[in-house]
C-alpha positions, 0 to 999 in steps of 0.5 A: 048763349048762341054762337050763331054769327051775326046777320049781315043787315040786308040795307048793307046788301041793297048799297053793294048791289047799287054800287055795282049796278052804278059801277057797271051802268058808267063803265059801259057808257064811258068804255070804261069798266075797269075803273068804273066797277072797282068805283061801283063797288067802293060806294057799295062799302062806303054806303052803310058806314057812311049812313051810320055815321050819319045816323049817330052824328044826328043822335048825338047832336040832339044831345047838347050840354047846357 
């Protein structure tokens, strides 16, 4: 067995990098970057858990009990 740690998926890298640019790019427009980074970086982690659950809501309901 290898105890190498597992791999962080680079589509979870992309959403953090997303959220931040977002984060950055609204709180320069609206003056406001203390609440616009901190946001940025929240779609950044919700962004894969959010896609996952989709993916596994989609799996399963191709499933049904008859």
């Amino acid at each position: 067995m290898s105890n190498e740690p597992k791999k962080k998926s680079a589509f979870a890298d992309e959403w953090f990098v997303i959220g931040i640019s977002l984060g950055v790019t609204f709180g320069i427009i609206f003056d406001n970057l203390g609440l616009w980074l901190p946001l940025g970086v929240c779609i950044g982690l919700v962004g894969p858990a959010w896609k996952k659950r989709m993916n596994k809501d989609n799996n399963n309901s191709g499933q049904g009990n008859d």
